[in-house]
C-alpha positions in Angstrom: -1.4 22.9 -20.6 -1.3 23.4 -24.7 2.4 23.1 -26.1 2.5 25.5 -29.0 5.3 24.5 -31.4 6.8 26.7 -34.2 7.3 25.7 -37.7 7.1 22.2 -36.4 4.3 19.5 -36.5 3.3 18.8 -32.8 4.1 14.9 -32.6 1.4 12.3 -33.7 -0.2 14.5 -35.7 0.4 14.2 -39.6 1.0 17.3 -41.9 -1.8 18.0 -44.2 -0.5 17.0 -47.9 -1.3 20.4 -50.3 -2.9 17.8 -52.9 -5.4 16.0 -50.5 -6.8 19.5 -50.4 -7.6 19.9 -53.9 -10.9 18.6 -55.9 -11.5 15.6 -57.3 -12.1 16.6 -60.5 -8.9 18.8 -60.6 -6.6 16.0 -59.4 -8.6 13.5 -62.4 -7.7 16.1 -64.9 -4.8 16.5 -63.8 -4.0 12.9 -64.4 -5.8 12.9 -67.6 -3.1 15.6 -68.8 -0.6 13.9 -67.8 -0.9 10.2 -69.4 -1.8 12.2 -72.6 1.6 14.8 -72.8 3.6 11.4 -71.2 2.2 9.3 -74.2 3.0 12.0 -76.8 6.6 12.5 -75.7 7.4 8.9 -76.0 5.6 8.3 -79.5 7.2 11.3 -80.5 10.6 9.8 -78.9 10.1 6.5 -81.1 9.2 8.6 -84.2 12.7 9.9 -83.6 14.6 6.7 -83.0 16.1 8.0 -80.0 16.4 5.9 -76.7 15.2 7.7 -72.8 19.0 8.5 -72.1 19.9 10.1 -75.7 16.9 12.0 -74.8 17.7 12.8 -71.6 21.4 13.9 -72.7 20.0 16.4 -75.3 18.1 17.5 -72.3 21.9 18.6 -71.2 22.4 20.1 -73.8 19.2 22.4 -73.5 20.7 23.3 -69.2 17.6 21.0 -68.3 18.7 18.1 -66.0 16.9 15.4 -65.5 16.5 12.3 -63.6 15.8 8.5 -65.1 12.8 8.3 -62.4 11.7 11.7 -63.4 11.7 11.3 -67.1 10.3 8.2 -67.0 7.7 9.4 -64.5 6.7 12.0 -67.1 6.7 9.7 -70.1 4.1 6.7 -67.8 2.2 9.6 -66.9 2.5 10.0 -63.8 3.4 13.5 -63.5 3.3 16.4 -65.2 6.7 17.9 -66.9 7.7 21.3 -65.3 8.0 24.4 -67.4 11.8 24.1 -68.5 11.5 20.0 -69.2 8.5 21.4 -71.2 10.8 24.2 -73.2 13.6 21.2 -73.6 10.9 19.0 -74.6 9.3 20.4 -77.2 12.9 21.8 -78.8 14.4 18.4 -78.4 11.5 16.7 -80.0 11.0 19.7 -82.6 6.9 19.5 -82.3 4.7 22.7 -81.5 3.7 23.5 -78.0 0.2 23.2 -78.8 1.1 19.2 -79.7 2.8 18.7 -76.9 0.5 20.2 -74.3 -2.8 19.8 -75.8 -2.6 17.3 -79.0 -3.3 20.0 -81.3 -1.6 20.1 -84.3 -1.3 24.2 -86.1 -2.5 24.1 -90.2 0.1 26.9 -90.8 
């Protein structure tokens, strides 16, 4: 007899994760993107004097709220910042989207 369950996980079997699914080489880059925006958000950060909670608070100010673990989780570079903590981001720290995203700097 086969149990068919809806929208449910039949028990002992473990829900796939969306990322195991993905290649190597995507999830390495992925990684690689990370570390680099999380390290040029907090240079950027000490350029600017200001500590992870006055940055965070400006991040109020821009409608963008935001965790300790996730800001901090973007800045070690362990994930990557969503489009509005991007947007807030690159206001709050008054660099290019091309620097913060890609290291580039525009000779305008």
């Amino acid at each position: 007899m086969t149990l068919v369950f809806y929208g449910m996980v039949p028990p002992g079997n473990i829900m796939p994760k969306r990322i195991h699914d993905l290649p190597e080489e995507y999830l390495i880059a992925q990684r690689a993107l990370a570390q680099a925006i999380g390290g040029r958000v907090r240079a950027r950060r000490a350029q600017l004097e200001l500590t992870q909670e006055h940055l965070r608070a400006r991040m109020d100010l821009e409608f963008v709220a935001i965790s300790r673990t996730q800001y901090s989780r973007i800045e070690n570079g362990e994930t990557l910042p969503n489009a509005a903590e991007i947007i807030a981001l690159r206001a709050i720290l008054d660099v290019s989207f091309d620097w913060l995203l890609l290291g580039v700097t525009s000779n305008e």
